[in-house]
py3Dmol code that shows the C-alpha trace and the ligand (Angstrom):
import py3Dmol

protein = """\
ATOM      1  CA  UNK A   1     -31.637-104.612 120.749  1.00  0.00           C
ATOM      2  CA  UNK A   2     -31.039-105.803 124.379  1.00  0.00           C
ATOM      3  CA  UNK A   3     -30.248-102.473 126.019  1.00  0.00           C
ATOM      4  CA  UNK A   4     -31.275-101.389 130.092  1.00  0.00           C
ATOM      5  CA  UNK A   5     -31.217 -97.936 130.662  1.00  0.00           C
ATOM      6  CA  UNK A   6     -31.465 -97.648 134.766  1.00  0.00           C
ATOM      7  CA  UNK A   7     -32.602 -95.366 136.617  1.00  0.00           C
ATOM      8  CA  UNK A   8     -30.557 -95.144 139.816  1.00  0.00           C
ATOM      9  CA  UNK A   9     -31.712 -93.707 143.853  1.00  0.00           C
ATOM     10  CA  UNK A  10     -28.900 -92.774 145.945  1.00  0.00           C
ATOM     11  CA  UNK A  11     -30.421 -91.663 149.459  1.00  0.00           C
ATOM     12  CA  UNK A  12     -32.596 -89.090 147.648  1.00  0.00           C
ATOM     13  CA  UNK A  13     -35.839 -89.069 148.766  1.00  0.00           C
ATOM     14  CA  UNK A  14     -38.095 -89.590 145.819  1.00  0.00           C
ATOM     15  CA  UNK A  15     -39.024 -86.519 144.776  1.00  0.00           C
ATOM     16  CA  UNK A  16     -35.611 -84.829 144.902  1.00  0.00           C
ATOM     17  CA  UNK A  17     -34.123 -87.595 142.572  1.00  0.00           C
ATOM     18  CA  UNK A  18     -31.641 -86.287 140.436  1.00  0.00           C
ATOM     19  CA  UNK A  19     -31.035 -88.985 138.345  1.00  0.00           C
ATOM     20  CA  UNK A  20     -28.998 -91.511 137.782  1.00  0.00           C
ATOM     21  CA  UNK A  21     -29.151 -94.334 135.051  1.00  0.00           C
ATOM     22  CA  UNK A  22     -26.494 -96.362 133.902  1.00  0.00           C
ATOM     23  CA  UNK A  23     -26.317 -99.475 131.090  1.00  0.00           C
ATOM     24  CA  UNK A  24     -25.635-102.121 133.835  1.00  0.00           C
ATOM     25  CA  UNK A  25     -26.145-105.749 131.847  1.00  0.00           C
ATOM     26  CA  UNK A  26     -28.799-107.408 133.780  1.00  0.00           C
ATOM     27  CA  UNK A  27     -30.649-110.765 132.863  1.00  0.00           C
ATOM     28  CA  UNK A  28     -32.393-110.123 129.353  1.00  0.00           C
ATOM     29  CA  UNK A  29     -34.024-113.240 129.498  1.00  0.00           C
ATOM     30  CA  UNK A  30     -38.049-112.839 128.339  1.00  0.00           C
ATOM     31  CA  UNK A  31     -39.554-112.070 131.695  1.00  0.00           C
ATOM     32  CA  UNK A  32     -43.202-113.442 130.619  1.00  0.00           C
ATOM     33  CA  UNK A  33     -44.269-116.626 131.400  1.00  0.00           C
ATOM     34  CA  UNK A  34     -47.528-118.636 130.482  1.00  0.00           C
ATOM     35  CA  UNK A  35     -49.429-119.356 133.938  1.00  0.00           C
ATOM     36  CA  UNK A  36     -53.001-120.143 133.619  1.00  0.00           C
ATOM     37  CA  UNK A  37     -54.602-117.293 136.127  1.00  0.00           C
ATOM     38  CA  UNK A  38     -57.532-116.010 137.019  1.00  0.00           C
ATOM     39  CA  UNK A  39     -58.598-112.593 136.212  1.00  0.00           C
ATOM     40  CA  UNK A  40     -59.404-110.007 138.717  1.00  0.00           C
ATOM     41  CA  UNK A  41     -60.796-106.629 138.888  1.00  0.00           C
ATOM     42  CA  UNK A  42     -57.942-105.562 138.006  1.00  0.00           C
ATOM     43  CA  UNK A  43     -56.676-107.225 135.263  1.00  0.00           C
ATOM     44  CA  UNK A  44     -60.050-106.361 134.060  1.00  0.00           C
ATOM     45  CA  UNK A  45     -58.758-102.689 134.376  1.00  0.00           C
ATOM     46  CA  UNK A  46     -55.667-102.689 132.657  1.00  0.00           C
ATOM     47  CA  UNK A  47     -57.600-104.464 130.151  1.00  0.00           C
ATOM     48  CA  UNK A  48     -59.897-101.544 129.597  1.00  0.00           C
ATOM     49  CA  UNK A  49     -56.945 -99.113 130.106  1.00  0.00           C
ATOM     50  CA  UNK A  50     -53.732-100.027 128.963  1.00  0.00           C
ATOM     51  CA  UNK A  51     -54.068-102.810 126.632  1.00  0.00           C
ATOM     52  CA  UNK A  52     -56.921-101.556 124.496  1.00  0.00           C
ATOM     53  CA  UNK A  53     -56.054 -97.686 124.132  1.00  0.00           C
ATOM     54  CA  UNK A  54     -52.135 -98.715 124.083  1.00  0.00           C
ATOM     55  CA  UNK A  55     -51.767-101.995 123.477  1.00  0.00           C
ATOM     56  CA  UNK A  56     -49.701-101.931 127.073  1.00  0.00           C
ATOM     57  CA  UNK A  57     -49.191-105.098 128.777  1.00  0.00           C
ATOM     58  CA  UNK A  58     -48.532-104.507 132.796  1.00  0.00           C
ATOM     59  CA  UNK A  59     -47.447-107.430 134.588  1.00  0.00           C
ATOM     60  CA  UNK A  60     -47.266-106.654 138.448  1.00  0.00           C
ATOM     61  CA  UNK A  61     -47.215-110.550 139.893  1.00  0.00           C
ATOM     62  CA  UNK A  62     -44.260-112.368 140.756  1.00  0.00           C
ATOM     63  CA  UNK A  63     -44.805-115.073 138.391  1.00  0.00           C
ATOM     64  CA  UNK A  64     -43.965-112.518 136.108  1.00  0.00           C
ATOM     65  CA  UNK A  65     -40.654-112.368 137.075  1.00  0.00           C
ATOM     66  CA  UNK A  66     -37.664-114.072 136.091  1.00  0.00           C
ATOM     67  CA  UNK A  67     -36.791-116.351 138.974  1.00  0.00           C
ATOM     68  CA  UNK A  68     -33.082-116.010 137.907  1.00  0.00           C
ATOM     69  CA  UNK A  69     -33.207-112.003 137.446  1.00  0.00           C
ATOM     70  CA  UNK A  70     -30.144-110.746 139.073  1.00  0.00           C
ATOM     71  CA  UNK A  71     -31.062-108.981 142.209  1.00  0.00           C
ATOM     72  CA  UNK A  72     -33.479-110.394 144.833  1.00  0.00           C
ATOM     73  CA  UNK A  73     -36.723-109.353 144.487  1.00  0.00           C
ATOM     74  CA  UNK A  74     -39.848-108.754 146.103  1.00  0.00           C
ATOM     75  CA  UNK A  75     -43.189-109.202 144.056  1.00  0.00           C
ATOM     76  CA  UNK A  76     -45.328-106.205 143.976  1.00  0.00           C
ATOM     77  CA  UNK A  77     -48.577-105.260 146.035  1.00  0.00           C
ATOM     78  CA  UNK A  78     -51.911-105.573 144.579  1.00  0.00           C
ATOM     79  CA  UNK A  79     -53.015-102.497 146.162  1.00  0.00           C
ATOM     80  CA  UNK A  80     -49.942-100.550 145.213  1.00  0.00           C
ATOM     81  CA  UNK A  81     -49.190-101.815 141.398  1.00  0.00           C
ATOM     82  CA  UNK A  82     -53.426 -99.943 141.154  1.00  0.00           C
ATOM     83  CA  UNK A  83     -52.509 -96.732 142.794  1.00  0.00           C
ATOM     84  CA  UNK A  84     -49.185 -96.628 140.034  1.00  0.00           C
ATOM     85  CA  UNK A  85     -51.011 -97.781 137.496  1.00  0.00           C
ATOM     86  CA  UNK A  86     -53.809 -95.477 137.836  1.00  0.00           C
ATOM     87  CA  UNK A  87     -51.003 -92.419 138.616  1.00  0.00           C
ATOM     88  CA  UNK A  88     -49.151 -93.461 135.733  1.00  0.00           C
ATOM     89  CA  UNK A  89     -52.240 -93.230 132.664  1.00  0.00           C
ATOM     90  CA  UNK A  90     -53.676 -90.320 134.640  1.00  0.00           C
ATOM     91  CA  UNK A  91     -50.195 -87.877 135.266  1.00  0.00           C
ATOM     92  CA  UNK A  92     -48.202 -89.378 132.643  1.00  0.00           C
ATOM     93  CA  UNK A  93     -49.734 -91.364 129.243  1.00  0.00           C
ATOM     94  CA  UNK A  94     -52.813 -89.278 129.705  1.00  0.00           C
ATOM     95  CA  UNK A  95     -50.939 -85.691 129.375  1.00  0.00           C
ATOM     96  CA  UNK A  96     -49.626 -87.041 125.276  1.00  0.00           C
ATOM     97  CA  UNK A  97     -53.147 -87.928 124.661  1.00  0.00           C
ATOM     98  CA  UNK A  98     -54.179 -84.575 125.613  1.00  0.00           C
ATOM     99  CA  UNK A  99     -51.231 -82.662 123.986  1.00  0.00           C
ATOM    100  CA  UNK A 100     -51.310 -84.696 120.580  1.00  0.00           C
ATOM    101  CA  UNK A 101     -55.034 -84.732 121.008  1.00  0.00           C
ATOM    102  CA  UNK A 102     -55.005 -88.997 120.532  1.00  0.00           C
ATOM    103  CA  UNK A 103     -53.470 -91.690 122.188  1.00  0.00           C
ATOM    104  CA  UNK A 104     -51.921 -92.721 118.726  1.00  0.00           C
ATOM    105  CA  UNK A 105     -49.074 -91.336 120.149  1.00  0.00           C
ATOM    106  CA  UNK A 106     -48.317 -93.181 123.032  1.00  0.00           C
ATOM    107  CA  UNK A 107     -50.049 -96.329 121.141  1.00  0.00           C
ATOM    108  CA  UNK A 108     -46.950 -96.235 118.623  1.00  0.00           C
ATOM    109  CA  UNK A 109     -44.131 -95.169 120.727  1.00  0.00           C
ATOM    110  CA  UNK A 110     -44.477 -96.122 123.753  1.00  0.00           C
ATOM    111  CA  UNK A 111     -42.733 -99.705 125.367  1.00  0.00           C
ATOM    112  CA  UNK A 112     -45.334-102.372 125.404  1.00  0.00           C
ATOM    113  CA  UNK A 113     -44.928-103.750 128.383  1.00  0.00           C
ATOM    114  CA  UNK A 114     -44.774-102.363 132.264  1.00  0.00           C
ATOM    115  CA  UNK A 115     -43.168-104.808 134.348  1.00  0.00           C
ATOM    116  CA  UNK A 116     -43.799-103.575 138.613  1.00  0.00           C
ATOM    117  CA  UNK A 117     -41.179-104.988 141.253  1.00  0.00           C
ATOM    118  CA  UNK A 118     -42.241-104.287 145.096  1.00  0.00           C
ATOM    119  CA  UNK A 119     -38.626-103.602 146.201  1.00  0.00           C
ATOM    120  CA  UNK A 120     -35.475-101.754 144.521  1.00  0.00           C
ATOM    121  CA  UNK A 121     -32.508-103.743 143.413  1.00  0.00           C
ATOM    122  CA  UNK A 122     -29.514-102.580 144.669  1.00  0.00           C
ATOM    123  CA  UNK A 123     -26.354-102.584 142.632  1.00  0.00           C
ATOM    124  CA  UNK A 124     -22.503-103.576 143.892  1.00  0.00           C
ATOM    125  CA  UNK A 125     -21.640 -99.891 144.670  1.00  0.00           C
ATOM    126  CA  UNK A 126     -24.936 -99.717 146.852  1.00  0.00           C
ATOM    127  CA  UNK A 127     -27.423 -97.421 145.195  1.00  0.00           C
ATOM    128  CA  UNK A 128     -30.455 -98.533 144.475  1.00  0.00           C
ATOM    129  CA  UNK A 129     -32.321 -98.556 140.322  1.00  0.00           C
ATOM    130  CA  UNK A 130     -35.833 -97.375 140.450  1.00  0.00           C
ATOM    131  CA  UNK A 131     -36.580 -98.248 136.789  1.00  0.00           C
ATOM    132  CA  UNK A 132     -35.104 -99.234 133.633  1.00  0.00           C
ATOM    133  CA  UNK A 133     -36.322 -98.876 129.734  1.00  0.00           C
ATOM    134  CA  UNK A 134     -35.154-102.239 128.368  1.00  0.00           C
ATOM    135  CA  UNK A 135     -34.957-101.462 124.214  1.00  0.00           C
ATOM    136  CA  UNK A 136     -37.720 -99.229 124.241  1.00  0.00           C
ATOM    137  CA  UNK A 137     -39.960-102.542 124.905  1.00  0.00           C
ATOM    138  CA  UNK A 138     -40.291-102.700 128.391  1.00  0.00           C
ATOM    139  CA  UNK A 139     -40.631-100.467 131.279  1.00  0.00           C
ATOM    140  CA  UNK A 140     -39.554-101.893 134.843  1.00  0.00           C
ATOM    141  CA  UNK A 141     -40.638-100.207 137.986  1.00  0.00           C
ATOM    142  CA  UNK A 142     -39.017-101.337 141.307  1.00  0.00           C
ATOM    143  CA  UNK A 143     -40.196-100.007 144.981  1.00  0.00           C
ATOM    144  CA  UNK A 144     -43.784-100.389 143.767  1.00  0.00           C
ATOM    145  CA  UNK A 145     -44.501-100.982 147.206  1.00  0.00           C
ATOM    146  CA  UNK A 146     -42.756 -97.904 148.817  1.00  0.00           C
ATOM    147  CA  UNK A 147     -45.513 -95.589 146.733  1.00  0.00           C
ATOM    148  CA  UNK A 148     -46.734 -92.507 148.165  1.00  0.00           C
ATOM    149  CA  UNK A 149     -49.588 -90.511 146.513  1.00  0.00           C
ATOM    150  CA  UNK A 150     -48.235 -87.559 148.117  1.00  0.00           C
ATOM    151  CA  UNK A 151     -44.183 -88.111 147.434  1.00  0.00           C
ATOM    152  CA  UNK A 152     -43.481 -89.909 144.652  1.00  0.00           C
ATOM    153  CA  UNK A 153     -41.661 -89.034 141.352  1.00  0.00           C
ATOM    154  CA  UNK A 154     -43.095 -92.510 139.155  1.00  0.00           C
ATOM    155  CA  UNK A 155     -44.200 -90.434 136.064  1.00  0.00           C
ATOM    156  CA  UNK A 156     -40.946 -87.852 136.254  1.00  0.00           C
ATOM    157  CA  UNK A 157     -39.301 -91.405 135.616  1.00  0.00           C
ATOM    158  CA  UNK A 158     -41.672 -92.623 133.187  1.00  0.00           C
ATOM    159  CA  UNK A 159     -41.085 -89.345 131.271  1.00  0.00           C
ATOM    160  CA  UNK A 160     -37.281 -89.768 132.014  1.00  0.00           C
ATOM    161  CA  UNK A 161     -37.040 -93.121 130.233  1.00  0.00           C
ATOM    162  CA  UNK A 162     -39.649 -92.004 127.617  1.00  0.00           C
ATOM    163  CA  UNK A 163     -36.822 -89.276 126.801  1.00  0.00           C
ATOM    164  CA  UNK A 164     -34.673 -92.250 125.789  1.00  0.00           C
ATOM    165  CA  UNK A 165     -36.911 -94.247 124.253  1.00  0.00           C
ATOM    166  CA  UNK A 166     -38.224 -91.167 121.746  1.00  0.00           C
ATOM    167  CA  UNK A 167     -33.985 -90.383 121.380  1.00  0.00           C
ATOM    168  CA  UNK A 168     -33.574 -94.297 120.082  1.00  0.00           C
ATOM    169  CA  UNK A 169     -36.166 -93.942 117.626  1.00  0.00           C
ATOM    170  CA  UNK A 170     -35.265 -90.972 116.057  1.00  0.00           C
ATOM    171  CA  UNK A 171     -31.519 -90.060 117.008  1.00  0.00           C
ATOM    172  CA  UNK A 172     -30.762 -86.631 118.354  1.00  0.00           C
ATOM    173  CA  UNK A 173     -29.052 -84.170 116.555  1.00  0.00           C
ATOM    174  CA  UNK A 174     -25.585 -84.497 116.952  1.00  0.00           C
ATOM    175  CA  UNK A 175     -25.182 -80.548 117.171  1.00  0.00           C
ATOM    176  CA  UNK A 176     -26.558 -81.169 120.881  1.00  0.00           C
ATOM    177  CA  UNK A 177     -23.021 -83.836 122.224  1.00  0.00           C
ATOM    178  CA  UNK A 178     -21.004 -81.287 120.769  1.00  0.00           C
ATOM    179  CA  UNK A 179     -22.254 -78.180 123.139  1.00  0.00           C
ATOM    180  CA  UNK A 180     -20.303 -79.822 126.054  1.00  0.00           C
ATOM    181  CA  UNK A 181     -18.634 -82.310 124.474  1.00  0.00           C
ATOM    182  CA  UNK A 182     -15.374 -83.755 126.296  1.00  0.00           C
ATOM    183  CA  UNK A 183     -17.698 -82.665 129.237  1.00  0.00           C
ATOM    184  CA  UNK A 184     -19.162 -86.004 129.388  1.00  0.00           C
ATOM    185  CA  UNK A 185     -17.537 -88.421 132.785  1.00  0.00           C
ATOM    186  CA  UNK A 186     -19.289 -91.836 133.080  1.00  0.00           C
ATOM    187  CA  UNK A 187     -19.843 -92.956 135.671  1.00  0.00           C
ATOM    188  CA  UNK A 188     -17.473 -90.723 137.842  1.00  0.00           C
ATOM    189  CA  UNK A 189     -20.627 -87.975 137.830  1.00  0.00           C
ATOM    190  CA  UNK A 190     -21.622 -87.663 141.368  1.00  0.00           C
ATOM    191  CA  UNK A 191     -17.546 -87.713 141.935  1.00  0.00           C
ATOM    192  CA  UNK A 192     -17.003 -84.909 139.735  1.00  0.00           C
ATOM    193  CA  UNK A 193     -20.172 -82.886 140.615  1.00  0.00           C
ATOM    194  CA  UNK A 194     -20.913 -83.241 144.201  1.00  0.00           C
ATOM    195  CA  UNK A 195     -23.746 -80.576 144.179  1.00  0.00           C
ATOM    196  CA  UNK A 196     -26.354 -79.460 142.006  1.00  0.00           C
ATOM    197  CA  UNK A 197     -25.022 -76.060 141.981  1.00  0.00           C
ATOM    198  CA  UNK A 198     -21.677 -77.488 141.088  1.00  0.00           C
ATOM    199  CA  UNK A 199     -23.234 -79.449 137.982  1.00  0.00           C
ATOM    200  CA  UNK A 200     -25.348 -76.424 136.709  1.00  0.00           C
ATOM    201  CA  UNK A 201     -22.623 -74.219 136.733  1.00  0.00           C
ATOM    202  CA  UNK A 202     -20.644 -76.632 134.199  1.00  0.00           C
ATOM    203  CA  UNK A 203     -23.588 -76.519 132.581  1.00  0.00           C
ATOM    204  CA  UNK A 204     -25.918 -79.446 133.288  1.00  0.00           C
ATOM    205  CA  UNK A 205     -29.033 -79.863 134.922  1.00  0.00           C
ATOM    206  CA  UNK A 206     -28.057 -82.738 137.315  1.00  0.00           C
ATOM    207  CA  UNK A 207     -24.647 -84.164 138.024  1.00  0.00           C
ATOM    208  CA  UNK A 208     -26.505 -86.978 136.152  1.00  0.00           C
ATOM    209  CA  UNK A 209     -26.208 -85.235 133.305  1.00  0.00           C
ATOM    210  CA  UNK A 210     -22.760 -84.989 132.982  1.00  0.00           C
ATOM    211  CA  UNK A 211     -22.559 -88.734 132.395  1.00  0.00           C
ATOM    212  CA  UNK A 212     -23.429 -88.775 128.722  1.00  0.00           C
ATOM    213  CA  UNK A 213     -24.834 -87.270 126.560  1.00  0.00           C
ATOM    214  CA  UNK A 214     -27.890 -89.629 126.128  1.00  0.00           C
ATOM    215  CA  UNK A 215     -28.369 -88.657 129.818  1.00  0.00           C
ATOM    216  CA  UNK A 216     -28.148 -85.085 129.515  1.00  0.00           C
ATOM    217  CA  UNK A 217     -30.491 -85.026 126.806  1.00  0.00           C
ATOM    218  CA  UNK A 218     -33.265 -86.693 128.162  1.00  0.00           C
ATOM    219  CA  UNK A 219     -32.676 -85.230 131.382  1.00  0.00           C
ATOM    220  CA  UNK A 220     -32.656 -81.521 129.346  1.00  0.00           C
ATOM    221  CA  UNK A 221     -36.423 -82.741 128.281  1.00  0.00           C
ATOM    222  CA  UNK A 222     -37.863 -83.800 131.675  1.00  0.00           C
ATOM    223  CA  UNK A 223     -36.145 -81.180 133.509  1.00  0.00           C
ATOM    224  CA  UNK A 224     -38.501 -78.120 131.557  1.00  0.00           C
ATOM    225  CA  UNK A 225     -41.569 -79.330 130.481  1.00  0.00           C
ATOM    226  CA  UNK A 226     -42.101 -81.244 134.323  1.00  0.00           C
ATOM    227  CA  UNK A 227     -40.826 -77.870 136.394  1.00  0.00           C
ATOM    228  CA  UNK A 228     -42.193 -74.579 136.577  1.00  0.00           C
ATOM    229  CA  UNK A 229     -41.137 -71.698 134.348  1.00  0.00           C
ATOM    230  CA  UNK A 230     -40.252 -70.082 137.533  1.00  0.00           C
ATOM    231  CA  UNK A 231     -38.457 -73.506 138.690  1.00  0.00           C
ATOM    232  CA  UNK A 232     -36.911 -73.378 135.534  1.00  0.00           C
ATOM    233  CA  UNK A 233     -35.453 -70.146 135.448  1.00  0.00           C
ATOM    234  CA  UNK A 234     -34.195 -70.186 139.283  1.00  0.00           C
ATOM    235  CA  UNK A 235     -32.069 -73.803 137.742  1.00  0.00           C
ATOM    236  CA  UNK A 236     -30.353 -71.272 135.005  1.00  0.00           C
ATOM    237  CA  UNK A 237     -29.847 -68.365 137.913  1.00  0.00           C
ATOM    238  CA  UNK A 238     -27.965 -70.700 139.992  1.00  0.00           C
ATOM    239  CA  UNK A 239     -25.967 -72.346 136.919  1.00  0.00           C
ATOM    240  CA  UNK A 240     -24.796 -68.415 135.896  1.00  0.00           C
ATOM    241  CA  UNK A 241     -24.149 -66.504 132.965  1.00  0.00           C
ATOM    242  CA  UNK A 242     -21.844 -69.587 131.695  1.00  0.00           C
ATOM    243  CA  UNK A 243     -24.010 -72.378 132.701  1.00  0.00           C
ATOM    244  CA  UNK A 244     -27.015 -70.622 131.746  1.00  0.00           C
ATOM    245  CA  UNK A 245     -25.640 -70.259 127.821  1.00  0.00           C
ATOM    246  CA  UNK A 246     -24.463 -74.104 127.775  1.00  0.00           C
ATOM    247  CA  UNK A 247     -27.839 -75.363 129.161  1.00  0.00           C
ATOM    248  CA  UNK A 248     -30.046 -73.001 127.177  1.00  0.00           C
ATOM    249  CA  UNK A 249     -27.834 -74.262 124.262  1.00  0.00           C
ATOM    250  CA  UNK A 250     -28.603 -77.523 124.854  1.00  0.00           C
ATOM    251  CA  UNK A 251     -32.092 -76.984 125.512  1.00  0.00           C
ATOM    252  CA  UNK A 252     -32.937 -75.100 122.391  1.00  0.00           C
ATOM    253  CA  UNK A 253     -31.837 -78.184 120.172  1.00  0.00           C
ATOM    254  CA  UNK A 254     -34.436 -80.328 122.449  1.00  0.00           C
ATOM    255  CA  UNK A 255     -37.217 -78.000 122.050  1.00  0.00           C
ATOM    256  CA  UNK A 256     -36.634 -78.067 118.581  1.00  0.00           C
ATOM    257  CA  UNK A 257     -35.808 -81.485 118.254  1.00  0.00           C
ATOM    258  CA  UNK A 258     -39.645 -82.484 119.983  1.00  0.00           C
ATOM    259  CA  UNK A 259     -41.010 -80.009 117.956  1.00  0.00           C
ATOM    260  CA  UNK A 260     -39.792 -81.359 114.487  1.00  0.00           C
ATOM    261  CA  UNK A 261     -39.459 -84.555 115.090  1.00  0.00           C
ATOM    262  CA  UNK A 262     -42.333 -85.845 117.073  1.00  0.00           C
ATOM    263  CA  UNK A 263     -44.837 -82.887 116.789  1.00  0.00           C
ATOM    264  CA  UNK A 264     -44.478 -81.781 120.632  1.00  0.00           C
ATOM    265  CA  UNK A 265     -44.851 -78.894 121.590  1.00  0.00           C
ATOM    266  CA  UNK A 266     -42.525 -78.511 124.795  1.00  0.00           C
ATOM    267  CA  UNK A 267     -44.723 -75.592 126.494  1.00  0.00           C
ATOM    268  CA  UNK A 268     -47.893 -76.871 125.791  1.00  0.00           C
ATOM    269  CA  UNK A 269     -46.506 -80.454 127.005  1.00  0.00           C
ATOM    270  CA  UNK A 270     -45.634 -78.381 130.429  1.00  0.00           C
ATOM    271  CA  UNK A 271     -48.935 -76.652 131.107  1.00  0.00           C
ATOM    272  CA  UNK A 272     -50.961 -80.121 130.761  1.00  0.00           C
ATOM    273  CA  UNK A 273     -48.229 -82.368 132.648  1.00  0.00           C
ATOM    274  CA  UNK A 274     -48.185 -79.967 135.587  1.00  0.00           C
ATOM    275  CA  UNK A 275     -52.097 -79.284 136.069  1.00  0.00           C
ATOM    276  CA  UNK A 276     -52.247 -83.280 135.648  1.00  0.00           C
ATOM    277  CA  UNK A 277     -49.453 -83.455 138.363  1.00  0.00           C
ATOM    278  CA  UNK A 278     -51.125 -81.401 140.572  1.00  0.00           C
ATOM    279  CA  UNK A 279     -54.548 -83.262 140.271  1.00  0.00           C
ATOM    280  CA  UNK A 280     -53.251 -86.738 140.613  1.00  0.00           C
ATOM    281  CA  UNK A 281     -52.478 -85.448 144.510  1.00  0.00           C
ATOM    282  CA  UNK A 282     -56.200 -85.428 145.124  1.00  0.00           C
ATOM    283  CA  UNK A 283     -57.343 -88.417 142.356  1.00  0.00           C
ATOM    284  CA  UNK A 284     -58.641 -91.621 144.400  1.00  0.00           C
ATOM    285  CA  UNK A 285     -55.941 -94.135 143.449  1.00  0.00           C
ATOM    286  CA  UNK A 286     -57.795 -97.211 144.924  1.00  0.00           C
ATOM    287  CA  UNK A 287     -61.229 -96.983 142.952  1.00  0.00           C
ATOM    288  CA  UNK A 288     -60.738 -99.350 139.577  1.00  0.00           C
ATOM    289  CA  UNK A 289     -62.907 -97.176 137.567  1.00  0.00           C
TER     290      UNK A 289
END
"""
ligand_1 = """\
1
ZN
Zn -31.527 -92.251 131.936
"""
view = py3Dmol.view(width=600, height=400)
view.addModel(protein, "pdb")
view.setStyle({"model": 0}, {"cartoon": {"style": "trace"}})
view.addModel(ligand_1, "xyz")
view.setStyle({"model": 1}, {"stick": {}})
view.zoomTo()
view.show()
């Protein structure tokens, strides 16, 4: 299955992103290449941390890259592709360990590689992808080296595309397309919703979510378990009595979808990802551990 699932910036700032991915046909080409190289601290690292728990491969120098990928590309800093990769175990892989009480889980589910990009690639119509999930196998983060500890949304993407990846290997229920069904636009979203408030109150999160229902259901996932309850419930005030029924429709076929399916428990998965969000802010990034 060859299949990019982008995650799109228009001139949000990072952590107001409201999502945008789209199934754009870039190069699917293997990106791994065999170059003799010598190890450094931190491949020593993510040898201790990602490959051995999860059997994760992250590949953050540019002769990791495709030389022929379709945008042009700037390789990723040393100092930055740490600080992510350290944010991303603590904030993000770290939270299923703690929820499913192993790291089975993110051993067997989640893509095996990380692939980091220092700048975004920026599409015909101008906007710019901040990751992809490329067949549940690989995870590609661009802007690596635009991180901010303090204003960044890297694992509210990781969970994002982890939506998708969890919805590929064990298909939603259909019962959830049907709950706005003909609602659904493409790629005319941000055209047809020009606010927020204009998307909730049709019933969707995001105007992201209105593209598809793929979108809108991973989006339905992030969007509780990585917000307040408070957060939450001020999204459903705004959307109104009708938006409110269609999202809480929706969203009660996610939380029992997680809760079925994969064993999560969508609260519990809230209350750990949110302390862990909150900690990361003060974690030393730059200290391989
Ligand atoms: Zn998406």
């Amino acid at each position: 299955m060859k299949k990019f699932i982008l995650y799109v910036l228009i001139t949000l700032p990072a952590t107001l992103w409201l999502g945008s991915c789209s199934e754009d046909a870039l190069n699917s080409e293997s990106t791994i290449k065999e170059t003799p190289r010598v190890e450094n601290e931190f491949d020593r690292w993510l040898f201790k941390n990602y490959v051995i728990p999860y059997n994760i491969q992250v590949m953050y120098r540019m002769e990791d890259i495709e030389s022929d990928m379709s945008y042009n590309l700037v390789p990723a800093e040393y100092d930055k592709s740490v600080q992510i990769a350290k944010l991303v175990r603590f904030a993000g892989l770290e939270a299923f360990d703690e929820v499913t009480g192993s790291q089975d889980f993110i051993h067997d589910n989640f893509p095996k590689s990380f692939l980091f990009i220092g700048s975004g690639a920026v599409r015909n119509n101008g906007s710019e992808i901040l990751g992809a999930a490329e067949g549940g196998e690989k995870m590609i983060f661009y802007r690596v080296n635009f991180f901010d500890q303090q204003n960044n949304d890297v694992v509210g993407l990781v969970f994002h595309e982890f939506g998708h990846i969890l919805d590929a290997r064990k298909p939603r229920p259909k019962d959830f397309d049907e709950v706005s069904g003909s609602g659904y636009v493409g790629d005319v979203y941000d055209t047809h919703y020009t606010s927020r408030e204009a998307a909730l109150r049709a019933g969707f999160l995001t105007p992201y979510a209105a593209h598809s229902a793929a979108e809108d259901f991973t989006i339905t996932f992030g969007e509780y378990f990585y917000h307040t309850s408070a957060e939450w419930e001020a999204l459903l005030t705004t959307a109104g009595a009708d938006g409110r029924a269609i999202i809480m429709s929706k969203f009660e076929i996610v939380y029992a979808y997680m809760r079925d399916e994969w064993n999560l428990d969508l609260d519990e998965l809230r209350t750990v990802s949110l302390r862990r969000k909150d900690e990361a802010k003060n974690l030393d990034l730059t200290i391989l551990d």
